[in-house]
SEDOMI-641056 format. One record per residue (C-alpha): y, z, x negated. Coordinates in steps of 0.001 Angstrom, whole numbers, plus 500000, padded with zeros to 6 digits. Layout:
yy=Y, zz=Z, xx=X
...
//
This chain:
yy=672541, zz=372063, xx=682845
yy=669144, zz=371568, xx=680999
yy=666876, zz=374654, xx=680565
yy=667642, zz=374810, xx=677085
yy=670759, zz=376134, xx=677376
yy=670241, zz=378565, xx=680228
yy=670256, zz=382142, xx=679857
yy=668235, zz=384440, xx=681345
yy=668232, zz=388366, xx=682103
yy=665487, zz=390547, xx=683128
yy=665586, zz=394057, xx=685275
yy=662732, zz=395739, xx=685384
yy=661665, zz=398677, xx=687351
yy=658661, zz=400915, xx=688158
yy=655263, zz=401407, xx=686028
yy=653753, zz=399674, xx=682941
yy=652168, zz=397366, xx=684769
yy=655451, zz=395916, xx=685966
yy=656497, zz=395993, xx=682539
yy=653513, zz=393654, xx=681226
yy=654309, zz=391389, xx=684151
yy=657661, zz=390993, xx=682967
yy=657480, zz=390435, xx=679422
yy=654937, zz=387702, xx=680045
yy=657078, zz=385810, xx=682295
yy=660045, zz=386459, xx=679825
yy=657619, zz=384422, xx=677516
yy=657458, zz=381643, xx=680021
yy=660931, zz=381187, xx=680351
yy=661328, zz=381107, xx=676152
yy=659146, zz=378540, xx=675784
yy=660827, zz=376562, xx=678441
yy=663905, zz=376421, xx=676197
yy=665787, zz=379577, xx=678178
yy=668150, zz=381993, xx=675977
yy=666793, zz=385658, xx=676877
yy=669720, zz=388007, xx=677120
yy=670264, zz=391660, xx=678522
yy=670810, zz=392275, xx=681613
yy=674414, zz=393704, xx=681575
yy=675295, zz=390030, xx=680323
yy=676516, zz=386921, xx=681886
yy=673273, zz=384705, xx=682567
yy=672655, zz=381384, xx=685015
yy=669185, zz=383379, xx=685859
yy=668356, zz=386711, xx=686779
yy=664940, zz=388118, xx=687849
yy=664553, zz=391594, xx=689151
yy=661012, zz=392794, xx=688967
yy=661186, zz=395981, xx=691626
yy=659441, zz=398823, xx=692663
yy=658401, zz=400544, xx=696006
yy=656513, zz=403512, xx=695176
yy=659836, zz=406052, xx=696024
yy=663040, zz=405709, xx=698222
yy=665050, zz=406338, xx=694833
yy=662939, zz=403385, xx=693386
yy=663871, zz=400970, xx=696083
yy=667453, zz=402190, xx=696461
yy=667558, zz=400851, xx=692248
yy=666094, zz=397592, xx=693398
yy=668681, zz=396922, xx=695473
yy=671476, zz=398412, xx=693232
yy=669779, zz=395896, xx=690619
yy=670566, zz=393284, xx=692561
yy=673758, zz=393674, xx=694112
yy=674669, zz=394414, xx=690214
yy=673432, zz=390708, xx=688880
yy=675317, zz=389430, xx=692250
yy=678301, zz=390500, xx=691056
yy=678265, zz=389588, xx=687523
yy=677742, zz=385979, xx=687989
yy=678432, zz=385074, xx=691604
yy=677135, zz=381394, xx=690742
yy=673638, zz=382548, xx=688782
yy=670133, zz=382335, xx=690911
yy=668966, zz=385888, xx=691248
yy=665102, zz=386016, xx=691574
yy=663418, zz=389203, xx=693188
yy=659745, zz=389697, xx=692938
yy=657454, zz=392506, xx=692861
yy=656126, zz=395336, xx=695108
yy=659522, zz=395887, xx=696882
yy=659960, zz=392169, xx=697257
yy=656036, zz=391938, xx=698771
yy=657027, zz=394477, xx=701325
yy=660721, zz=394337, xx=702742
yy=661499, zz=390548, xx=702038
yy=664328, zz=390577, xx=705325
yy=666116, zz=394000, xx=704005
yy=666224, zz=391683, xx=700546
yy=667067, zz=388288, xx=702256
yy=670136, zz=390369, xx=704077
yy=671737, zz=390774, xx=700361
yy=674633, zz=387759, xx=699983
yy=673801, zz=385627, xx=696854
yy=669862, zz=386286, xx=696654
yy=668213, zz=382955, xx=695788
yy=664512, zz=383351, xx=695599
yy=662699, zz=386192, xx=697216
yy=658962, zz=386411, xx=695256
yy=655709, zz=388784, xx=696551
yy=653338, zz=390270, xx=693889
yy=651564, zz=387068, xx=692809
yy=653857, zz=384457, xx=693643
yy=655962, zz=385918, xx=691151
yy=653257, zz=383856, xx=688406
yy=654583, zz=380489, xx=690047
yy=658431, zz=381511, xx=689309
yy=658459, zz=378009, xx=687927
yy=657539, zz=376147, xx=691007
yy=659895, zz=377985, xx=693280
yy=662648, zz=377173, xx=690216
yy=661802, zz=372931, xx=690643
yy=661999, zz=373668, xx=694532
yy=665390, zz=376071, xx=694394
yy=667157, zz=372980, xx=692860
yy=666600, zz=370558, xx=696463
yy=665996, zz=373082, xx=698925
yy=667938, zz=376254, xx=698010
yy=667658, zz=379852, xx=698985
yy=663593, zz=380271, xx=698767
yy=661394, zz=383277, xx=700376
yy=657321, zz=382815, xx=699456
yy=655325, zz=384149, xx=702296
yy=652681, zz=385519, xx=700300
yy=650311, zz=387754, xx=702737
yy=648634, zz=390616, xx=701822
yy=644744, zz=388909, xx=702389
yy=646233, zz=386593, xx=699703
yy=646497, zz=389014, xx=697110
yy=643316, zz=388501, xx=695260
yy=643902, zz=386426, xx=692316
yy=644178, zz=388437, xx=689286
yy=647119, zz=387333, xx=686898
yy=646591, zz=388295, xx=683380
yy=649787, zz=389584, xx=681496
yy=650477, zz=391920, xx=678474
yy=654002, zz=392560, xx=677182
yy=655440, zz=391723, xx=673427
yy=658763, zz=393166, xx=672644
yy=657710, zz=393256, xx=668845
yy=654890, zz=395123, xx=667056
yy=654808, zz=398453, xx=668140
yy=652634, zz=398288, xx=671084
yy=652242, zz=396295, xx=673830
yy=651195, zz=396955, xx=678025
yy=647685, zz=395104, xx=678427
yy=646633, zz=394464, xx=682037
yy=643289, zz=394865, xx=683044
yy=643220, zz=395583, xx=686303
yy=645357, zz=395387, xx=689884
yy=645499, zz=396833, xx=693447
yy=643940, zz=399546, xx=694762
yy=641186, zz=400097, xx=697525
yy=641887, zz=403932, xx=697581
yy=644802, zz=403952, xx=700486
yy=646143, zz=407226, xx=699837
yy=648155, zz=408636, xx=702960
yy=651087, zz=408739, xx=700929
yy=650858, zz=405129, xx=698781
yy=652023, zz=401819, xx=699735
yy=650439, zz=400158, xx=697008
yy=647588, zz=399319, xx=698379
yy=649617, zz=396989, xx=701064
yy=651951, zz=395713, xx=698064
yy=649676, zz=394759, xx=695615
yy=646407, zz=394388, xx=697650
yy=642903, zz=394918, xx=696568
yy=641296, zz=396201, xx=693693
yy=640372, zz=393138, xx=691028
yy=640277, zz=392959, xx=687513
yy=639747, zz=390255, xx=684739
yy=636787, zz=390046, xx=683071
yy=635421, zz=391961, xx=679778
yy=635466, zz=388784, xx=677757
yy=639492, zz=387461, xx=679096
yy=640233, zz=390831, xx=677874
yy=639046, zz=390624, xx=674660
yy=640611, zz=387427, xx=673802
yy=643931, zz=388698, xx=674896
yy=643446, zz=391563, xx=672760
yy=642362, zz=388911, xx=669694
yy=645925, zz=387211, xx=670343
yy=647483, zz=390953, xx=670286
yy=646006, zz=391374, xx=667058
yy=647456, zz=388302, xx=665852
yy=651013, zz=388741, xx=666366
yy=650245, zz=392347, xx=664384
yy=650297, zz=394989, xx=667566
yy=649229, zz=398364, xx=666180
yy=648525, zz=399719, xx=669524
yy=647702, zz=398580, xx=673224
yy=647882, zz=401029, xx=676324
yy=645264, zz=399840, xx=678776
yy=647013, zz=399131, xx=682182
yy=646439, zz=398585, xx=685684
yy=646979, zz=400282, xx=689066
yy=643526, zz=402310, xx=689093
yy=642156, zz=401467, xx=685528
yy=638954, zz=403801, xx=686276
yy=638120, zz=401297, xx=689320
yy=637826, zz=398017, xx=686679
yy=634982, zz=396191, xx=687396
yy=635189, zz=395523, xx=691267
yy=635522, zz=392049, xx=690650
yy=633538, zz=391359, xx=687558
yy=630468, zz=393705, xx=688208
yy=631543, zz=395540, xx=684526
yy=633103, zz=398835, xx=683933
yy=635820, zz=400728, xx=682605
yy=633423, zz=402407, xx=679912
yy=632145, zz=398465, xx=679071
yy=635315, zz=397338, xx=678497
yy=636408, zz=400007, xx=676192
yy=633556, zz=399816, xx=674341
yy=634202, zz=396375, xx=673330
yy=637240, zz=396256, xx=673077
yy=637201, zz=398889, xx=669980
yy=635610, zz=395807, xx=668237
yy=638567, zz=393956, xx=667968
yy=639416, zz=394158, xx=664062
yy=643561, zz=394537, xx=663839
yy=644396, zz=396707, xx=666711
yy=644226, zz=400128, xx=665380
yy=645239, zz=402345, xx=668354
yy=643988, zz=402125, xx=672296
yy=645840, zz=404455, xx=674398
yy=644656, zz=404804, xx=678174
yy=647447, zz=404513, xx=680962
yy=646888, zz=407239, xx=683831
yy=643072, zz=407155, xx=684981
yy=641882, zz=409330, xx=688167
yy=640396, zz=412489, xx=687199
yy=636842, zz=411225, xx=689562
yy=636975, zz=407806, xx=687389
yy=637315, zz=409187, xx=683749
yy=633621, zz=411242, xx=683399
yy=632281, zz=413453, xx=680753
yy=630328, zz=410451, xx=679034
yy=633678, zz=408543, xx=678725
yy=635467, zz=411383, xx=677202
yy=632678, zz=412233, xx=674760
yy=632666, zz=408827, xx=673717
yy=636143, zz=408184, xx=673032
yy=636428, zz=411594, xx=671562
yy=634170, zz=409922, xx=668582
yy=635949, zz=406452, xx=668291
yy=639151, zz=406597, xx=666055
yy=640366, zz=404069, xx=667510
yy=641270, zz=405991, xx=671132
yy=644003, zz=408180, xx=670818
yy=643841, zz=411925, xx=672195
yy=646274, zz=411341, xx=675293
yy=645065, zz=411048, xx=678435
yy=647541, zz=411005, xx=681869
yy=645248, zz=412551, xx=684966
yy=646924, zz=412020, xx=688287
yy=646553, zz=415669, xx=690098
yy=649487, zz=415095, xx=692979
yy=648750, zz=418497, xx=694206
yy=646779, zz=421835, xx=693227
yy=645724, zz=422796, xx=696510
yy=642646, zz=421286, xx=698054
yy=643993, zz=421573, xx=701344
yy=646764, zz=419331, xx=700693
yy=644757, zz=417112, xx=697951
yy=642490, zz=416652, xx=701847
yy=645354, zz=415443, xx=703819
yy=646083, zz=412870, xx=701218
yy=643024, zz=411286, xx=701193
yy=642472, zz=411971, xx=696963
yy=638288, zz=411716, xx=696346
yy=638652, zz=414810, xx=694290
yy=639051, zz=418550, xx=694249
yy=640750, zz=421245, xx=691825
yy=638065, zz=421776, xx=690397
yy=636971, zz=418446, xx=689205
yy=640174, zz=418113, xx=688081
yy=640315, zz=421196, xx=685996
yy=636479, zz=420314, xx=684845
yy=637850, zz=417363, xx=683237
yy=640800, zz=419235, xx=681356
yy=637860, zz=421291, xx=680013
yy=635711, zz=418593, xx=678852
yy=638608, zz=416922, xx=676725
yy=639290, zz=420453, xx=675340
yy=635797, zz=420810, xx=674475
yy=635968, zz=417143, xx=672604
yy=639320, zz=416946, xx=671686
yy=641430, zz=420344, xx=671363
yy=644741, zz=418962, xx=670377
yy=644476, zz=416248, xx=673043
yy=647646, zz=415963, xx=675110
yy=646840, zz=415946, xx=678883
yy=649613, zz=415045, xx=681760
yy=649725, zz=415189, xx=685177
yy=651433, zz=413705, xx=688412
yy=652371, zz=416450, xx=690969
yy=654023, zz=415538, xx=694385
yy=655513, zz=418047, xx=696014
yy=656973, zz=418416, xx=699630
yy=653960, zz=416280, xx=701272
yy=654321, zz=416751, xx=704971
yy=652571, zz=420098, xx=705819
yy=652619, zz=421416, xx=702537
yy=653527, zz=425336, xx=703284
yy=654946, zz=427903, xx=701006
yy=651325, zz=429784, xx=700213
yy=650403, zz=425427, xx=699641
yy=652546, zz=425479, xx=696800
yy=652284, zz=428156, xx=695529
yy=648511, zz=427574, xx=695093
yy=649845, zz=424492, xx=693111
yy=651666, zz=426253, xx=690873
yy=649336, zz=429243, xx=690487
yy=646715, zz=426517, xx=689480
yy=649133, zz=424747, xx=687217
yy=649828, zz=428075, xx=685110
yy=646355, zz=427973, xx=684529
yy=645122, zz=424861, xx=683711
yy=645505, zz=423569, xx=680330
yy=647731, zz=420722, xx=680615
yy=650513, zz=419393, xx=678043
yy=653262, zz=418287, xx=680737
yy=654040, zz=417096, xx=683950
yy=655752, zz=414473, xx=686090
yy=657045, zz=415943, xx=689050
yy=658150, zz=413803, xx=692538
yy=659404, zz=414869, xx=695534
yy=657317, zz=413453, xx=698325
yy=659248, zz=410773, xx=700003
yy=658395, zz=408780, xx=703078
yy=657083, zz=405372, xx=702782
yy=656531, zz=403112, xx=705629
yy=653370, zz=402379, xx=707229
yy=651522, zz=405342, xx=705297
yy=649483, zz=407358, xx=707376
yy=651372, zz=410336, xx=705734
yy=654667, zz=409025, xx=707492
yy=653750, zz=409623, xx=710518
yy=652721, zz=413667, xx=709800
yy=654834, zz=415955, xx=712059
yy=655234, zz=419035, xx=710145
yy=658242, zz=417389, xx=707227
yy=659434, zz=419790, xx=704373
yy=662525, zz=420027, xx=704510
yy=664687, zz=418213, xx=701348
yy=666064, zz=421178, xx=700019
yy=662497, zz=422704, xx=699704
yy=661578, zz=419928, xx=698101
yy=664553, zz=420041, xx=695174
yy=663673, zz=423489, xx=694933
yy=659921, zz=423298, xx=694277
yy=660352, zz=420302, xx=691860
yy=662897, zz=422102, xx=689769
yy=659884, zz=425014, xx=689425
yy=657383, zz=422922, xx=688642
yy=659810, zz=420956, xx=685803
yy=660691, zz=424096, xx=684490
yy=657069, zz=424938, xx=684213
yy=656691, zz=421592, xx=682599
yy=659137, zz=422014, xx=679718
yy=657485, zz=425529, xx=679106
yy=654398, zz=423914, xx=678761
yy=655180, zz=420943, xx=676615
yy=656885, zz=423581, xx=674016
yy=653548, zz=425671, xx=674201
yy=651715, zz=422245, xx=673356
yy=654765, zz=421354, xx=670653
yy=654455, zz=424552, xx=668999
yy=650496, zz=424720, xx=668783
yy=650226, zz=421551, xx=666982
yy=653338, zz=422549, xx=664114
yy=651306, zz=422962, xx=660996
yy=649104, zz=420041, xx=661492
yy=648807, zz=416436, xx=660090
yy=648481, zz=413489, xx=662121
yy=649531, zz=409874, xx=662236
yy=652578, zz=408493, xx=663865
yy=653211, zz=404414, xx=664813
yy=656926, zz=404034, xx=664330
yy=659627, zz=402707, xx=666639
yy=662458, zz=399837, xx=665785
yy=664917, zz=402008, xx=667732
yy=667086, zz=404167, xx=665710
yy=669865, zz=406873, xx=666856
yy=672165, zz=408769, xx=664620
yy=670636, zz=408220, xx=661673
yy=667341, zz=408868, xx=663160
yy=663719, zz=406642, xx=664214
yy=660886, zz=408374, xx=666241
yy=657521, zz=407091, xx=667147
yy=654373, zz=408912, xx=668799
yy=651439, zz=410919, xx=666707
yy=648114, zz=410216, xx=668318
yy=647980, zz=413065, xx=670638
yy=651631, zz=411569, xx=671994
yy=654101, zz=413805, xx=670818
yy=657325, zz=412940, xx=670021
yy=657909, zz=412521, xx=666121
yy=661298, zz=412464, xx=664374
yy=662377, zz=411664, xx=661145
yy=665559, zz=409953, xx=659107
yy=665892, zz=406920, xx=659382
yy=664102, zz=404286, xx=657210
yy=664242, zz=400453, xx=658374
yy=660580, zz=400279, xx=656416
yy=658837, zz=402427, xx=658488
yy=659131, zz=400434, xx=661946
yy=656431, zz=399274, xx=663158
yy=654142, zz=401328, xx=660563
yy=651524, zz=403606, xx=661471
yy=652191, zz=406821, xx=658672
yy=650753, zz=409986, xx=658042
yy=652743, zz=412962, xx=658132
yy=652723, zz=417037, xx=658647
yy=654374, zz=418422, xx=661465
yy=656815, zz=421086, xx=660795
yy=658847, zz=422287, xx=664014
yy=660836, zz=421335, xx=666906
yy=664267, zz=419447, xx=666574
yy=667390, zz=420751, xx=668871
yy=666601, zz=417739, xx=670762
yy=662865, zz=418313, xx=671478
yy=661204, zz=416639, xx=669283
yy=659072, zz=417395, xx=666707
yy=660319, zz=416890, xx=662435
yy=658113, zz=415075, xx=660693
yy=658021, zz=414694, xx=657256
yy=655879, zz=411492, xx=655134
yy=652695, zz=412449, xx=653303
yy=652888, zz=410630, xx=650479
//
């Protein structure tokens, strides 16, 4: 069978990054000739981009797999990504796995493809000390917005994070790559790019530039209207940055600070380069510059040691600092972290139980942020997706917009008033004309 009539299916899991990653080698395969289809169909090619941050993640991956496996017993199944990079036996152990890809060997699918045809069953041996070629990718499902990369690995080494060991050390592209990948996004008609990476803040290590360089040009671009930052450490975003973006339309008021815990005792043992207080300093500086800003945070909870007067310390400095939401994860143990190797474990249930506070506390807060911005205006970019007679999109400050549906609207950036929250959460909309 010639490429041209193959089909392929994609699974991915994980962040945006993996996302970008995806889509461009989706693009590869399309202009080889390959039929793209979803993955609950029958293909002759499945790849399975996966995921390692969280036990639950991994557990995915290999439901993911085992699902393509079984829907086409006869199809090469391709794994690649983090979860790949780390645990290639407890893949190679799954019957009917063909190719078995780490986190940049994944860019020379193609290769492996040519060499799967004589050989058979394939596992890259990609090391770690390899891992410092950057690979470029953005994802294209359409106009709405796309996933640029800028940046990969990390040099931080949490006690917690296995990142650092899947993906390898921090690099970036360069100011100017950048920039002519965000020309091409501009012509295919993007409205909006979310700048991502594994530590965005720490762009430059490779190129001697900086995060506040690179934003700064890239607001040249003419045709991309909206830049939205992925999650950025709160001692890698500073005051300067905020103040700037605050004053260029073009950056949207959203920002997503990594916090992971709200006790400095704890924030110690996991080897974050911040404090509480930095963190809340920030929160106040994009208040100060941009008031209707939405503002999340990542909160782990459980980490080994973490006692009851620990957590609630977290939440006591959650109540107070001005944040719009939260994602909340239950520590979980990842092998060869410093942190798995801490004696004193929380126990599971504890864990369940703090997370379900601390997600309650998250809803409250994202209906306190809902129902101070009802009255305003703002501008919302439009999704193709459309339920019950419904399309949504995002206003600048990310909140969730509703309206009726109307197929003109996707893809269109709009003004509109705010008027209240739906049954569902979200907020009504309505068109300024």
């Amino acid at each position: 069978m010639n490429e041209a009539s193959k089909k392929i299916a994609f699974y991915t899991l994980g962040c945006k990054l993996n996302f970008s990653e995806t889509s461009t080698l989706a693009r590869g395969f399309v202009n080889r000739g390959y039929q793209q289809v979803e993955f609950d169909q029958i293909a002759d090619v499945y790849l399975i981009n996966t995921c390692t941050v969280t036990g639950q993640a991994e557990k995915k991956c290999k439901l993911a797999i085992k699902k393509a496996i079984r829907m086409a017993p006869g199809a090469i199944v391709i794994v690649t990504g983090c979860y790949a990079q780390l645990h290639k036996k407890s893949i190679e152990e799954i019957p009917g796995v063909s190719i078995i890809l780490g986190s940049n060997d994944k860019f020379n699918v193609f290769e492996y493809l040519d060499q799967y045809q004589s050989k058979g069953k394939l596992i890259a041996n990609d090391q770690l000390n390899e891992l410092e070629e950057f690979m470029p990718s953005y994802s294209f499902e359409g106009r709405t917005r796309s996933f640029l990369k800028i940046q990969d690995g990390c040099d931080y080494f949490c006690s917690y994070c296995t990142i650092p060991f899947a993906r390898g050390r921090s690099r970036n592209s360069s100011i100017q790559d950048i920039i002519s990948q965000t020309n091409e996004l501009a012509q295919k008609g993007v409205e909006e790019i979310v700048i991502t990476g594994v530590n965005i803040g720490d762009f430059g290590q490779s190129t001697g530039e900086s995060l506040a360089e690179l934003i700064k040009s890239i607001s040249t671009v003419e045709g991309i209207r909206r830049f939205r930052l992925s999650s950025i450490e709160p001692n890698l975003i500073n005051n300067e940055m905020i103040e700037w973006m605050a004053s260029n339309n073009k950056f949207l008021e959203h920002f997503h600070i990594p916090l992971q815990s709200g006790c400095d005792r704890i924030l110690k043992l996991m080897n974050r380069r911040y404090s509480t207080s930095l963190f809340a300093e920030r929160v106040l500086t994009i208040r100060k510059y941009m008031p209707n800003a939405a503002i999340g945070a990542d909160v782990i909870v459980g980490f080994p040691g973490e006692t009851n007067s620990d957590f609630e310390e977290t939440l006591s400095f959650l109540k107070q600092v001005d944040i719009s939401y939260l994602h909340v994860f239950n520590y979980s143990e990842r092998e060869n972290t410093a942190a798995a190797k801490f004696l004193e474990k929380v126990d599971p249930l504890v864990r369940d139980s703090r997370s379900r506070e601390l997600i309650s506390l998250s809803k409250r807060k994202r209906n306190v942020f809902y129902q101070n911005n009802i009255g305003r205006s703002d501008e919302v970019l439009f999704e193709k997706k459309i339920e019950n007679n419904k399309m949504f999109g995002f206003t600048r400050n990310y909140i969730k917009a509703e309206i009726p549906a109307n197929s003109e609207l996707c893809t269109k950036i709009r003004s509109v008033n705010l008027l209240g929250i739906s049954d569902e959460g979200n907020m009504i909309v309505k068109l300024i004309d």
